[in-house]
N, C-alpha and C positions, 0 to 999 in steps of 0.2 A: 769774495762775493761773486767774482767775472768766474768762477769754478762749478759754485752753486747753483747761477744761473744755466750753466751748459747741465749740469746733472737733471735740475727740471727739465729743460725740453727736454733731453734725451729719454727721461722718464716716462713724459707727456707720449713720444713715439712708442716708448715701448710697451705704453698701457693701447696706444690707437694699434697695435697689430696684434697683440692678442685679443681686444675684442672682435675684430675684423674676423671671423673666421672663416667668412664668405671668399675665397680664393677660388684660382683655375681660371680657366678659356669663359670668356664673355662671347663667345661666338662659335657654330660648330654644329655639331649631326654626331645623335647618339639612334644607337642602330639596339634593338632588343627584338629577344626571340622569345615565342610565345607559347607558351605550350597550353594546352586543354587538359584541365584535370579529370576528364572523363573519354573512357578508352574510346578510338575512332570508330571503330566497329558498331558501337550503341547509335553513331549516327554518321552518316554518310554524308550530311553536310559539313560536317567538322575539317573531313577532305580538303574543301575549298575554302574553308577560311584562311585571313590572313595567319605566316609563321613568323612574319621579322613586320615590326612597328620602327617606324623610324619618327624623331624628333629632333629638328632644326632650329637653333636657339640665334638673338642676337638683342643687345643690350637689352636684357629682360624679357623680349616680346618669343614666344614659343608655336611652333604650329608643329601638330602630328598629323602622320600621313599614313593610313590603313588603306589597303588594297585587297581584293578577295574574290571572289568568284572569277579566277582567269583575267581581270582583268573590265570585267562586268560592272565589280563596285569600286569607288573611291570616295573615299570620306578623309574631311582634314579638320582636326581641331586646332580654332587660331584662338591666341590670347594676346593681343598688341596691346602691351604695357602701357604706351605714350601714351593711344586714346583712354585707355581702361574699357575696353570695349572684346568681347570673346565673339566667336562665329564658328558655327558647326557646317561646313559644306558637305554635301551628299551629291555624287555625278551615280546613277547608276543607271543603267540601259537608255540611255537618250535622253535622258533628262536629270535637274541640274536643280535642286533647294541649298536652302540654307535658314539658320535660325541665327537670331542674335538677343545678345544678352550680355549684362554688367560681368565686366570682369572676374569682380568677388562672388557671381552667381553662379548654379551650375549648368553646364553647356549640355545642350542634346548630344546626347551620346554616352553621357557618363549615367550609372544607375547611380539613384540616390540610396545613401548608406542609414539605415534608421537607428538610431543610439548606438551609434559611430563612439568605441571609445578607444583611447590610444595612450599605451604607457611605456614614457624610453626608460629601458632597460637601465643604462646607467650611461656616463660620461664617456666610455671605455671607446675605442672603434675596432674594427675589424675589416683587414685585406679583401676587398671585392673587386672584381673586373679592376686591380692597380690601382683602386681609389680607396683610402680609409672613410669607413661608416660606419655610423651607429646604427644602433640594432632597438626597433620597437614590434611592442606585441599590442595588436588589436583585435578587438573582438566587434560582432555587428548582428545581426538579426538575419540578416542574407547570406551569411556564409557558418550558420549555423551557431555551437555550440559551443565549437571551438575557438584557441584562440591563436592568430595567425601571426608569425614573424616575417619583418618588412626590415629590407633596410634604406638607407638614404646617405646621403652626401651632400656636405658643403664645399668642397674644392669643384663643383662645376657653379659658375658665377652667375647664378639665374636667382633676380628676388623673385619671393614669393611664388616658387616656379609650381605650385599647385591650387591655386588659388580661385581655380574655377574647377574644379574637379572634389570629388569625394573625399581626399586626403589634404583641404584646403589648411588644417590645421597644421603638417607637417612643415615648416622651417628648411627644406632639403631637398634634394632633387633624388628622385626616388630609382634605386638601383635594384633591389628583387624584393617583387611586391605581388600578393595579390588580389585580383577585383572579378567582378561580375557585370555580364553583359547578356540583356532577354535570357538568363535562367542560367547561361553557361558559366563554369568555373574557370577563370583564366591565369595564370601565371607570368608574369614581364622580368626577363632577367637581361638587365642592362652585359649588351658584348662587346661592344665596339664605339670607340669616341675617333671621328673624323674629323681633323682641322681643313676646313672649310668656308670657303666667303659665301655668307649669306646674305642675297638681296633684299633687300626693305619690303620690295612689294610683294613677297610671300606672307607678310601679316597683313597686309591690306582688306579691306571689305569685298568679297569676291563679287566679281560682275559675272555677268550672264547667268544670275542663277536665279529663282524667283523665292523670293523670301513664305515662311510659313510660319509656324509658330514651334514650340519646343517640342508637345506632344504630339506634334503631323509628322514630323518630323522625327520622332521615336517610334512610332507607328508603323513607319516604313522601316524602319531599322530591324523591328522586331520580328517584319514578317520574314526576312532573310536567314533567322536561327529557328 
């Protein structure tokens, strides 16, 4: 009987770590380079856009940090898990907004995807930037006709780490994927995983910035592309 009960909990563990498939670093900065699917030449602002997106992760809560025009624009998008609360900061030439909105909502800054639909390929994973991923294909109204392959990962330990964004239904922290922003076609291929201490008050609600609403605040976004 004193046998059978050690083979159940053992069992008990070894059912709780295969469903666990969420593994990897709870803390850290992933660095991704961006390419513009449309040749530089057709637009001379494309020049000054941001080339490398970086995101800073720590017990669930996510901020991304885009840079661009020299140094002109800075935008962050925060999702602080604790509160359940997202914020879209925007500094650019002297001045300083922000919008806010529910977690599970989408944040100014992200375009919304219209009959968003997403089908994983299979169980299988595949070698990306040292990380195993699955591989899904999505089709949408904004990126045409076609249908787009994305991948993702569960060994970085972020829940729900899209959850305010266009790919909220995705389970995975997204490795090479692409989106669209005021008309542009964009590309994010995860390059770089930094171990890294990240301070708490990088997901905080930013001060000095004057709050507006989602569409003021895409407004301004748009007139920059």
């Amino acid at each position: 009987m004193k046998n059978l009960k050690y083979i159940f909990v053992l069992l008990i563990i070894i059912l709780f770590l295969a469903c666990n498939k969420r593994r990897g670093p709870k803390e850290g900065e992933l660095i991704y380079k961006v390419t513009y699917l449309k040749s530089e030449n057709a637009n001379i602002i494309l020049n000054l856009l941001p080339k490398t997106v970086t995101i800073r992760f720590k017990n669930n809560s996510t901020v991304t940090y885009v840079e661009g025009f020299l140094g002109a624009f800075k935008l962050k998008i925060i999702s602080n898990f604790k509160e359940k609360e997202s914020y879209t900061a925007l500094a650019v030439m002297g001045k300083k907004y922000f919008s806010q909105n529910h977690i599970d909502s989408l944040s100014a800054g992200y375009e919304d995807f219209k009959n968003l639909t997403i089908k994983k390929e299979s169980d299988d994973t595949v070698l990306y930037s040292g990380l195993p991923c699955y591989r899904a294909n999505i089709l949408c109204e904004q990126m045409g006709d076609s249908v787009v392959s994305i991948l993702y990962t569960n060994r970085i330990n972020i829940k729900r780490p899209n959850s305010n964004s266009p790919y909220t239904d995705i389970d995975g922290v997204l490795v090479k994927f692409q989106t669209k922003v005021a008309g542009i076609d964009m590309l994010f291929e995860l390059k770089k995983y930094n171990k890294i201490s990240v301070n708490n008050n990088e997901f905080e609600k930013p001060k000095g910035y004057k709050k507006i609403s989602n569409k003021e605040l895409n407004e301004i976004l748009q007139s920059f592309y």
